[in-house]
C-alpha positions in Angstrom: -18.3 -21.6 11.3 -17.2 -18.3 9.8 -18.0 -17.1 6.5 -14.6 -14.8 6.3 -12.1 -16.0 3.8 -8.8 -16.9 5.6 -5.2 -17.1 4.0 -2.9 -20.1 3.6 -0.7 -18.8 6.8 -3.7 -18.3 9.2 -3.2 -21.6 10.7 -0.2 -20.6 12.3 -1.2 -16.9 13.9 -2.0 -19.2 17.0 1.4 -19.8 17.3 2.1 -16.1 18.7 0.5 -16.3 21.5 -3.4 -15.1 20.9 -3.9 -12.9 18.1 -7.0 -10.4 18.0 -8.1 -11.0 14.0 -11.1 -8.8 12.4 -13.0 -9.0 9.9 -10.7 -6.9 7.2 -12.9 -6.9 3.7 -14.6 -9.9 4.0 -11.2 -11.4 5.3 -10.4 -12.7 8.9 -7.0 -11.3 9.3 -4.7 -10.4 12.5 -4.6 -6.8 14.0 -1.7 -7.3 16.3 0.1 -10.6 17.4 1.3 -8.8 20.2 0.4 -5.2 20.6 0.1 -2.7 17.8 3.1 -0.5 19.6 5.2 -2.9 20.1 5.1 -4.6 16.6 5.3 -0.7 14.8 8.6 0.0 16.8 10.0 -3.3 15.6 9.4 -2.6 11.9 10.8 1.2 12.2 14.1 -0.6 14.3 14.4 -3.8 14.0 12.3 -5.9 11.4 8.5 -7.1 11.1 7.0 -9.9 8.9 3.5 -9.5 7.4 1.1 -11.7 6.1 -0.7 -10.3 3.2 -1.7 -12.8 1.5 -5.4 -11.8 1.3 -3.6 -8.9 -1.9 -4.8 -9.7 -5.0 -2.4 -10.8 -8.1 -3.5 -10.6 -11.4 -1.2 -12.1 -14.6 -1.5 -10.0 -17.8 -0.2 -11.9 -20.7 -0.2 -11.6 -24.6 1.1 -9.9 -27.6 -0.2 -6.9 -26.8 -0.1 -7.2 -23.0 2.4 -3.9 -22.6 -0.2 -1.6 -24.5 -3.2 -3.0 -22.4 -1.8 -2.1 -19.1 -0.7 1.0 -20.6 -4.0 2.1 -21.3 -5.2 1.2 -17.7 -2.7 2.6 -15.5 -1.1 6.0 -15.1 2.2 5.5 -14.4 4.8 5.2 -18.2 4.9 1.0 -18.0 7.2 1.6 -21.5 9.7 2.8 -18.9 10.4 -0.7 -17.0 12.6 -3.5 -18.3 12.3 -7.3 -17.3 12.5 -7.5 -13.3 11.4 -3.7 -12.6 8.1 -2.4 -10.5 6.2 0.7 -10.5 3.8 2.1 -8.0 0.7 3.2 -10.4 -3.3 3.6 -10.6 -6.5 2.7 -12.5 -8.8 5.8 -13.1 -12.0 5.8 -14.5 -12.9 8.1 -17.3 -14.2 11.0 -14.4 -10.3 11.0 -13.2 -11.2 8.7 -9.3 -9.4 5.9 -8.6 -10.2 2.5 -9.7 -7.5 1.3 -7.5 -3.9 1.7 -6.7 -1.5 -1.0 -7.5 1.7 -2.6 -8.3 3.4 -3.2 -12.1 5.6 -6.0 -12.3 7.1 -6.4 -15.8 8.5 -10.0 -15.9 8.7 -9.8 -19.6 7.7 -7.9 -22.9 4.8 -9.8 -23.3 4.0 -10.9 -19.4 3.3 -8.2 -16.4 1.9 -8.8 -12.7 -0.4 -6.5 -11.4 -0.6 -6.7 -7.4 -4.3 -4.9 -6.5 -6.3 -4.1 -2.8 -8.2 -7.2 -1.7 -11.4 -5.9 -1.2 -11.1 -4.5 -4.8 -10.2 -8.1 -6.5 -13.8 -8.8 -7.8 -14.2 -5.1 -9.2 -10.9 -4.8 -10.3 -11.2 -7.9 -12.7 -14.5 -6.7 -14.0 -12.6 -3.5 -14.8 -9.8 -5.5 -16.6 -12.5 -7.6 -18.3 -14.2 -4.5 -19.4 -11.6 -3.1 -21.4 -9.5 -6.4 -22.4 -8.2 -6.0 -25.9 -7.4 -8.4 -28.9 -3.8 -10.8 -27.9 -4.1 -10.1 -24.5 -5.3 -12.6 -21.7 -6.0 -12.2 -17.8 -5.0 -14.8 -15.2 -6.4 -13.9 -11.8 -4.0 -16.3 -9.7 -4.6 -14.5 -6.4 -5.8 -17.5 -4.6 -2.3 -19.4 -6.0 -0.2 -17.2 -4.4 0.6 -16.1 -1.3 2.3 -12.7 -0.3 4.6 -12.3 3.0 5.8 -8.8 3.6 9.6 -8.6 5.6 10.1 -4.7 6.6 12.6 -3.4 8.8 16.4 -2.1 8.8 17.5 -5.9 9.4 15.0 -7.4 6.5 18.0 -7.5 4.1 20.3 -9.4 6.6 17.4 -11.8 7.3 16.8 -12.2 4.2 20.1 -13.2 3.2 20.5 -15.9 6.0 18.0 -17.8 3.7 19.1 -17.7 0.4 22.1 -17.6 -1.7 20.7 -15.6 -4.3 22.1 -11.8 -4.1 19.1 -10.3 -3.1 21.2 -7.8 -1.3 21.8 -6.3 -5.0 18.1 -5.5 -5.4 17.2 -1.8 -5.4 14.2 -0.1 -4.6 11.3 -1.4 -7.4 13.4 -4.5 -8.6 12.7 -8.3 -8.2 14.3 -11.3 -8.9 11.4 -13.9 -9.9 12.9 -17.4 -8.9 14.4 -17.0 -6.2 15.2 -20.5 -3.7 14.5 -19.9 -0.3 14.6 -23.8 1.6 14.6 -25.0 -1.7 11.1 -23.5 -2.7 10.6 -20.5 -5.4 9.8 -17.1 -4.5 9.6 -13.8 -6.7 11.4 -11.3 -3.9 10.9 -7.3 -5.0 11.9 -4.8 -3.1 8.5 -3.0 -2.3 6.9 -2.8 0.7 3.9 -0.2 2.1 5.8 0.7 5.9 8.4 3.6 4.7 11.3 1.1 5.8 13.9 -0.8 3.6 12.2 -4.4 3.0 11.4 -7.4 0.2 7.8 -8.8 -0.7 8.1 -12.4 -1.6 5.6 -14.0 -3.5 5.2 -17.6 -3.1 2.7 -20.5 -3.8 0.4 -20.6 -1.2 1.0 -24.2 -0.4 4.4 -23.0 0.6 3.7 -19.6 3.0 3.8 -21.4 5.7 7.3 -23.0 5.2 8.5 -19.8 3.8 7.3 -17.8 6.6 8.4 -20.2 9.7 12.1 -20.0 7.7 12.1 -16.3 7.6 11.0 -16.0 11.4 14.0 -18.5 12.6 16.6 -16.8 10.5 14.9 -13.2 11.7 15.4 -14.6 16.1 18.4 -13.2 16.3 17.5 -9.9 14.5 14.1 -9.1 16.7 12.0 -10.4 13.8 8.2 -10.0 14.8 5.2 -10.8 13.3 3.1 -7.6 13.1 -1.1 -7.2 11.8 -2.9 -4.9 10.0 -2.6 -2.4 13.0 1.1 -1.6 12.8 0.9 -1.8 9.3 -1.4 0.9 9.0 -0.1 3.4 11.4 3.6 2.6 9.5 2.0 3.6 6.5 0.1 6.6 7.9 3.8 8.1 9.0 5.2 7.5 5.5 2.1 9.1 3.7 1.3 6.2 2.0 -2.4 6.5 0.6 -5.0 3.4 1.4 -7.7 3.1 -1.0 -11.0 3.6 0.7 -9.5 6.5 2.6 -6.9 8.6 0.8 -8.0 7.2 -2.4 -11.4 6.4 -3.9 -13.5 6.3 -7.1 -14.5 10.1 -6.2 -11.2 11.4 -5.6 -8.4 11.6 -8.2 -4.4 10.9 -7.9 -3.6 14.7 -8.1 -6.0 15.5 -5.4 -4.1 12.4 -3.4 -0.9 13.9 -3.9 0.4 10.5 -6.2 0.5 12.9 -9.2 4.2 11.6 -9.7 2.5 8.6 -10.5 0.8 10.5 -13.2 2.6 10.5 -16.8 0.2 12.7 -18.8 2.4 13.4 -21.0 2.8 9.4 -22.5 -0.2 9.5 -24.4 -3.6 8.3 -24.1 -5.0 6.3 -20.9 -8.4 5.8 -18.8 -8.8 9.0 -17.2 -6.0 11.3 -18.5 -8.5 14.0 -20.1 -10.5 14.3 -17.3 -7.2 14.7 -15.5 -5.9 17.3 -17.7 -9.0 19.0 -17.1 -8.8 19.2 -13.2 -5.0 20.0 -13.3 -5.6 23.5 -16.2 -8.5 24.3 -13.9 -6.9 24.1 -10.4 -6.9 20.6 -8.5 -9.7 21.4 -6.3 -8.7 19.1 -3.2 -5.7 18.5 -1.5 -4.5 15.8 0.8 -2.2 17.6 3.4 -0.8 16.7 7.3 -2.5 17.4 10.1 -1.6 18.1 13.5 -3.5 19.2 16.7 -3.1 21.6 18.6 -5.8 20.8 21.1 -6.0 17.6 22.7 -7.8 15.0 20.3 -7.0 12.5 18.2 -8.4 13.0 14.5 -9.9 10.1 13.0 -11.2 9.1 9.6 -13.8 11.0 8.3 -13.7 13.5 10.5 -14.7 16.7 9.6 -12.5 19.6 8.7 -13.6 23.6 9.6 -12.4 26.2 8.2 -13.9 29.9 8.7 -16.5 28.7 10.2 -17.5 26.4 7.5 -16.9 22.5 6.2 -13.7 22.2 3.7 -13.2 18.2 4.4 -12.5 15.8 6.2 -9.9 13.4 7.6 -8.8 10.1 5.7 -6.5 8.6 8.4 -5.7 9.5 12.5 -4.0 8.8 15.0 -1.5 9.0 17.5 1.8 8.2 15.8 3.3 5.6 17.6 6.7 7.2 16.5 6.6 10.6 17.1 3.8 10.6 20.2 2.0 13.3 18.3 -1.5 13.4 17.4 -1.6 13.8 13.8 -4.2 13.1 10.5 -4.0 13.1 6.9 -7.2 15.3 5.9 -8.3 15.6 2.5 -9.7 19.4 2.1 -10.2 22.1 -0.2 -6.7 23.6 -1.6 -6.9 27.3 -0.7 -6.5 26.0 3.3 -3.4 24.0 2.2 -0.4 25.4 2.9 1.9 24.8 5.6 0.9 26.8 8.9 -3.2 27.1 8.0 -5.4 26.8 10.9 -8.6 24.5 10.7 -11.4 22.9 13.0 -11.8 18.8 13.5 -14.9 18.3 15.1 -14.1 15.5 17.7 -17.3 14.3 19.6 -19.5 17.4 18.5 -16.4 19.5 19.4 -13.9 21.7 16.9 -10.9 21.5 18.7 -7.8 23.6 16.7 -5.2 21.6 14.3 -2.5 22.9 11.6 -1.7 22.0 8.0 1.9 20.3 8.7 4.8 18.9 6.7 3.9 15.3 5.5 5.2 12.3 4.8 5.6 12.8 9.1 8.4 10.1 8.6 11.4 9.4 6.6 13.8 6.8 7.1 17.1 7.6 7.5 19.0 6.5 4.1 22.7 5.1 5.5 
């Protein structure tokens, strides 16, 4: 009998043939349904639907609740109205990461936070830490279940299944009741692959009916189901940090290259003068592509040469199932940064030769 914690749609993985699941933080989740290539080239052309439910969703409600998440996050939350998202962070008073997350504003007085699983228990001690006078925490993460539907067709898919104009929704927007087979979902357009694509968010009783509806409408549009595999060399392309590796409690936003997310100029928050700090001395870190030159792969934690001496290491590797290139993110000190600089990754007790690169390595094409 396993200990791992499973998610409401795990019954029906078997239903795709014979999924390879892992141990993910403490959660037994799917690395491929059927092969990690195959499911990555049907996100970037066709469309892919994720299960992750195992995210963590955290209600912030109250008089005050605006002001509290203000305080906790980094990103200007005074700059959504009612059915807006932003991409922000928790920093602890040194300037790390506490975790990267999502902002939903359903009302004044009522946001969703969307936080890393393996982060769920911390997180809410964090939030519990600093909770504030008319403001109250909800941690309804086991309620709810999260299915991810990336890809150029997710829009048409989407719309095969429900008559609300979801079609309308830009980037960071959501809709919060919308019917899909006569069951409520809160659809944003968000999603972690560097495609086009809608998160729903629906009560985990119902994942299973929302998900076998979205993968009969999807048939006709190459709809696959994809794991943790693809979805983490599709985020990898696209730059899109993972906490543990790009981001941690010992590096900070601005080292990560998410300073956008950053608004030090909207007053006070966890973090911000220890920010100020590293940014009027000179960020010390960067995070920068990597590609090889020699024949290797780079993988996470890695190190990183430099004249002859240690300036970092890589966060993420690998071969990039788009481009065939073998290519890292590397998180090392800023003086080797620019574009063109020739470092070292030892591979197997071997420095084999790489250069700083242009990332994100992929862009969708906006038509």
């Amino acid at each position: 009998m396993s200990d791992l914690k499973r998610t409401p749609l795990f019954p029906i993985y078997k239903q795709y043939g014979t999924p390879r699941v892992i141990d993910f933080g403490g959660w037994e989740l799917p690395v491929q349904f059927t092969g990690i290539q195959k499911e990555h080239d049907a996100v970037r052309q066709q469309a892919g639907l994720f299960d992750v439910s195992h995210m963590g969703e955290v209600m912030i409600t109250g008089l005050h609740a605006e002001a509290y998440v203000q305080k906790l996050t980094t990103n200007d939350v005074t700059k959504l109205i009612n059915g807006q998202a932003q991409y922000s962070l928790m920093c602890n008073e040194g300037g790390g990461v506490v975790d990267d997350l999502l902002v939903y504003r359903l009302e004044a007085d009522r946001f969703m936070l969307v936080i890393n699983a393996s982060n769920i228990d911390k997180d809410m001690e964090w939030l519990q830490s600093h909770l504030i006078e008319g403001v109250q925490l909800n941690n309804i993460s086991e309620q709810t279940a999260l299915l991810a539907l990336q890809g150029p067709e997710a829009e048409a898919i989407l719309c095969k299944v429900t008559s609300v104009p979801v079609h309308e929704l830009k980037a960071f927007s959501f809709l919060p009741d919308v019917e899909i087979g006569g069951l409520k979902a809160l659809v944003s357009r968000t999603g972690y692959t560097g495609e086009d694509g809608f998160e729903l968010y629906v009560a985990a009783e119902h994942a299973i009916e929302v998900w076998t509806l979205l993968m009969e409408a999807g048939e006709a549009y190459g709809l696959q189901p994809v794991g943790l595999g693809a979805r983490d060399t599709l985020r990898f392309e696209a730059k899109l940090p993972l906490y543990g590796q790009e981001l941690s409690a010992l590096v900070s936003p601005l080292e990560a290259s998410v300073g956008f997310f950053v608004k030090l100029d909207k007053g006070d928050f966890i973090g911000r003068e220890a920010l100020i700090r590293q940014k009027e001395s000179g960020i010390p870190r960067k995070l920068v592509g990597i590609e090889m030159v020699d024949r290797g792969i780079p993988r996470s934690h890695y190190p990183v040469y430099a004249d002859d001496r240690l300036i970092g290491e890589v966060t993420t590797g690998t071969q990039s199932p788009t481009l065939k290139r073998n290519l890292g993110l590397a998180l090392i000190e800023a003086g080797y940064s620019g574009l063109g600089t020739e470092v070292w990754v030892e591979i197997r007790e071997k420095r084999l030769k790489a250069i700083v690169v242009k990332a994100p390595f992929y862009k969708r094409d906006h038509k």
